[in-house]
N, C-alpha and C positions, 0 to 999 in steps of 0.2 A: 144792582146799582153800578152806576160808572164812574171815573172822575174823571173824565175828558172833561175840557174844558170846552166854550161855545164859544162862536163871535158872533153869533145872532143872538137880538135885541132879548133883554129879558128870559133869558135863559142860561140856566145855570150848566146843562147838562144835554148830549146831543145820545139819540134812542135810535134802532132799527134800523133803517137802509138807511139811513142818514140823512137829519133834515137839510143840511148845505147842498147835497143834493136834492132833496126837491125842491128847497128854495130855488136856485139855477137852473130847474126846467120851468119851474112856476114862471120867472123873470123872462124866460127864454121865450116863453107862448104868452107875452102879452099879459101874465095872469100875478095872482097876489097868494101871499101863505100867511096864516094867522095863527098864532101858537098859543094857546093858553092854559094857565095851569093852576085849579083852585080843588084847595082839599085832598092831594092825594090823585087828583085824575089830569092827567096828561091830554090836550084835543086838542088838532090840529087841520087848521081848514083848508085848502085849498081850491083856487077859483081860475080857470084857465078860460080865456076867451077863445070863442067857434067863427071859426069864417065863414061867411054871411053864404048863404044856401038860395041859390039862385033857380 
């Protein structure tokens, strides 16, 4: 358990390589992070946009 504190939305607590960091590459590639937390399980989604493949 940690007690860091977060500044992303709806979370109380920041786990692993750090979500502020993948939030910041998420943002960075055009893309979104989704964090949710129901019952005990931690999932966090991320979605980065591909440039178009010519």
């Amino acid at each position: 358990m940690t007690t860091k504190q977060s500044d992303l939305p709806d979370i109380l607590m920041e786990h692993g390589i750090g979500l502020k960091n993948v939030k910041n590459v998420a943002d960075h590639y055009l893309g979104d992070m989704d964090i949710k937390i129901k019952n005990d399980v931690f999932k966090v989604t991320v979605m980065l946009q591909q440039k178009e493949i010519k």
